[in-house]
C-alpha positions in Angstrom: 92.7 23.1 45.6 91.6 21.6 42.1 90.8 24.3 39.2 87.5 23.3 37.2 86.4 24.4 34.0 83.6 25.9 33.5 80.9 27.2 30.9 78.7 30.4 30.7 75.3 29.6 30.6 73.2 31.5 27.3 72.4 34.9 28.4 68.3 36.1 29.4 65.9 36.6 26.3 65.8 39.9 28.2 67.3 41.9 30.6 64.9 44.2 32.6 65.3 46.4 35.9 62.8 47.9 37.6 63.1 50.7 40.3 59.6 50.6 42.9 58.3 52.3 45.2 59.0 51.1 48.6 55.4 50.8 49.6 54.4 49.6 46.4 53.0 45.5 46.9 51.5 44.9 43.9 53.5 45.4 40.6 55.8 42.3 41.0 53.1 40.3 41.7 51.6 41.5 38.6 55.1 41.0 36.4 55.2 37.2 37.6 52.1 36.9 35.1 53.1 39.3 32.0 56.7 38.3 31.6 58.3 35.3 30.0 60.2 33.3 32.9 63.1 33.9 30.1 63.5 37.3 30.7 65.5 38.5 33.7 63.6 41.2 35.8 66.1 42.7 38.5 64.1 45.0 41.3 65.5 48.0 43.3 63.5 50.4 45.4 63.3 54.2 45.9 62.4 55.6 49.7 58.6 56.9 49.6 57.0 58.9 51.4 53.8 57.6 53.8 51.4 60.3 52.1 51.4 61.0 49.0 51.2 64.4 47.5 53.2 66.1 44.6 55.9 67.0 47.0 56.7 63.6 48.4 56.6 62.7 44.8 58.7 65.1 43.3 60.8 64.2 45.7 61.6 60.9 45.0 63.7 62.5 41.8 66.7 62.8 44.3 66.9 59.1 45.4 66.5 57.5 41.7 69.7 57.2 40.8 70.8 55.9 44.0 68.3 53.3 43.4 68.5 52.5 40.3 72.7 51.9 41.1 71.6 49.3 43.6 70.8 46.8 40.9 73.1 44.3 39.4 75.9 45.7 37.0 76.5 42.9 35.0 75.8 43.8 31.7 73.6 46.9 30.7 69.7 46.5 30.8 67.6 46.1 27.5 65.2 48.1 29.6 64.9 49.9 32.5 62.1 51.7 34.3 60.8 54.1 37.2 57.6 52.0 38.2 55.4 55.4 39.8 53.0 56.6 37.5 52.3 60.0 39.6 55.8 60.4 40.4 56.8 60.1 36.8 54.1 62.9 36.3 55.5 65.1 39.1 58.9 64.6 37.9 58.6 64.4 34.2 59.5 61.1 31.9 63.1 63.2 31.0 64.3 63.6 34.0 63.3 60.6 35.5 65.3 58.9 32.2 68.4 60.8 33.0 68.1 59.8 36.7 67.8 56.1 35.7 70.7 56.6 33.8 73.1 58.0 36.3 72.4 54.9 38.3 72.4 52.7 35.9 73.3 51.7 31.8 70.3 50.6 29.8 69.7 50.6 26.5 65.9 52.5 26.9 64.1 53.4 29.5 60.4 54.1 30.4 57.9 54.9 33.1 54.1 54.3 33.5 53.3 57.6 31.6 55.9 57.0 28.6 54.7 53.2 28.7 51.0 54.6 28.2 51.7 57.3 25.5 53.2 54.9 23.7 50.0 51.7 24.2 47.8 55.0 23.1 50.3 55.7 20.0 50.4 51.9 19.3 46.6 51.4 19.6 45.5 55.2 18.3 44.1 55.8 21.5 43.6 59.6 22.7 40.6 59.8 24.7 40.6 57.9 27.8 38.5 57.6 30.8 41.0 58.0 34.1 40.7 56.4 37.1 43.1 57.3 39.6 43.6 56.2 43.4 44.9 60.1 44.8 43.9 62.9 46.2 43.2 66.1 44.1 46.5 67.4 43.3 48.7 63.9 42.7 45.6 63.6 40.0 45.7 66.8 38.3 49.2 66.4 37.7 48.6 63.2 36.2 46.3 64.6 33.9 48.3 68.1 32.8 51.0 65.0 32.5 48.7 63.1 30.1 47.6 66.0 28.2 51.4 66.9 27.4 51.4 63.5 25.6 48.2 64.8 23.6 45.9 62.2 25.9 42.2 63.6 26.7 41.0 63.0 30.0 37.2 63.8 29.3 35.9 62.0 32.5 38.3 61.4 35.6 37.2 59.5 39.2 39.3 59.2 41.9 39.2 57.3 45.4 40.8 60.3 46.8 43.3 58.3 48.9 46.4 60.2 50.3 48.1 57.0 52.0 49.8 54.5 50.0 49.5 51.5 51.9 45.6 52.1 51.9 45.7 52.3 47.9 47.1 48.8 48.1 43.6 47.5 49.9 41.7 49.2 47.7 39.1 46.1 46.4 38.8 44.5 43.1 35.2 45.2 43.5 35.5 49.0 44.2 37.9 49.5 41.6 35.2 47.6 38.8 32.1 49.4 40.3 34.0 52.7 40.0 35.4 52.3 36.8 31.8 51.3 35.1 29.9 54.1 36.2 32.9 56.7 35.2 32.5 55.2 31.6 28.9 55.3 31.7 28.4 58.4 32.7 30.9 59.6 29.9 28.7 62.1 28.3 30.9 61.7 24.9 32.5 58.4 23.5 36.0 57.1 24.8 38.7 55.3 23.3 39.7 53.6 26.3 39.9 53.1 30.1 42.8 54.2 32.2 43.6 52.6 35.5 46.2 54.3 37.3 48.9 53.3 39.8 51.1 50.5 39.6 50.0 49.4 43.6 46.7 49.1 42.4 45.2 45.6 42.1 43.7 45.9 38.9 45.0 42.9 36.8 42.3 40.8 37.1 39.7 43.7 36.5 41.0 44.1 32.7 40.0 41.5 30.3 35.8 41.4 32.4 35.9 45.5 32.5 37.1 45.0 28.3 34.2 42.4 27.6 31.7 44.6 29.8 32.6 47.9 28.2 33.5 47.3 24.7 36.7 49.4 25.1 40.5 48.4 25.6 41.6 49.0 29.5 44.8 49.9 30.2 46.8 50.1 34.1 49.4 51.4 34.6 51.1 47.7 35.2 49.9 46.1 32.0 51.4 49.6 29.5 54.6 49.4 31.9 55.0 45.3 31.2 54.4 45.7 27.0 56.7 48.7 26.9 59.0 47.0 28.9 58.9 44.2 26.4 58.3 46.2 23.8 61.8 48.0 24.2 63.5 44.8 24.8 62.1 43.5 21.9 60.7 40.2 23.7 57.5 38.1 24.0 55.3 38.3 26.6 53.9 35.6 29.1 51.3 33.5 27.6 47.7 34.4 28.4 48.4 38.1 28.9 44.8 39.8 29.3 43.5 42.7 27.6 43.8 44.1 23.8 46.7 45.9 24.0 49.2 42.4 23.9 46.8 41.3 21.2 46.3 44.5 19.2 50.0 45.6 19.6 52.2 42.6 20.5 55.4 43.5 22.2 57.2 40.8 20.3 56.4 42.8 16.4 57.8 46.4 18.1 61.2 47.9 17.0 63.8 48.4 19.8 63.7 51.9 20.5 64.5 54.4 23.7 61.6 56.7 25.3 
């Protein structure tokens, strides 16, 4: 046997981890677009349930840190994240942070609802039209979730879907023809548009629904991507769409757990 020497190669700009759902299809798909190819973005994923109501949610909170201990241990995350944004309402942004943590060391950590109180904070957003794929209850949590972070839900639609491979499906079309008339029919002014769940295709929708309404848009993947970022204190992919990447770049933001 002949012994080479080797060298170690520079680390990643950043180092993210991500724990999904296991039905969710959409949110890497989505993170191929929004983050630099130099930063690192390990995935794990947490068991969910085939319906989804606040008890299938809730408990998810039991198999995080199992998940989260699945990704790679070499060298602590600049930022780590729960990627549900009604199970991070049904379990609360603390917990699931201290979940995260027993799994896994991170320097911050966030979820879709800590990533969007901080996009409102950033852009001095409060009022925002919601737009959420779930039944009744999974919503109303959301917004008693969103009104803890001082963010107004004035209007709210939903597609009232209880099964998450169906919210998956759910068309680009749908999701723009529902989201126009829920701003439209806003009988007061908003600050913004919310679309929730991170296995809902909205991407695409953001920068046409922005031009068409005069108001940022936010999703849930988008706020979860700049906070990401934003904690790691790295640049985002080129061509990002929507005003929150312009109006707040991730790149200007001090490092900072949530």
């Amino acid at each position: 046997m002949t012994p080479f020497p080797y060298a170690l190669a520079p680390p990643p700009t950043a180092r993210l981890g991500l724990v999904l759902l296991q039905a969710d299809e959409t949110l890497e798909q989505d993170l191929r677009r929004l983050l630099p190819p130099q930063a690192a973005c390990f995935v794990s994923r947490v068991p969910s349930g085939l319906a989804v109501t606040p008890q299938t949610l809730a408990a998810m909170e039991t198999r995080l840190a199992a998940a989260a201990a699945l990704l790679p241990r070499g060298a602590p995350f600049d930022a780590l994240a729960y990627a549900c944004t009604s199970g991070s309402a049904a379990i609360g942004s603390a917990r699931v942070a201290a979940r995260l943590r027993e799994g896994a060391e991170a320097r911050a950590t966030t979820d879709p609802i800590a990533a969007l109180a901080a996009a409102c904070r950033a852009l001095g957003l409060n009022r925002l039209a919601l737009l959420s794929p779930y039944i009744a209850p999974v919503s109303e949590s959301l917004r008693r979730a969103l009104a803890a972070e001082s963010i107004e839900t004035p209007v709210f639609g939903t597609f009232a879907e209880a099964e998450e491979a169906r919210v998956a499906r759910i068309d680009g079309p749908s999701i723009h023809a529902a989201a126009r008339t829920l701003v439209r029919t806003a009988p007061e002014p908003l600050d913004a548009l919310f679309l929730s769940c991170t296995n809902l295709r909205t991407l695409d929708l953001v920068a046409p629904l922005e031009a068409e309404l005069g108001l940022p848009v936010l999703s849930s993947n988008l706020v979860l991507a700049w906070h990401l970022l934003t904690l790691a204190s790295a640049p985002a992919a080129a061509d990002v769409p929507g005003r929150l990447f312009a109006e707040a770049p991730p790149a200007v933001a001090p490092k900072a757990a949530e």
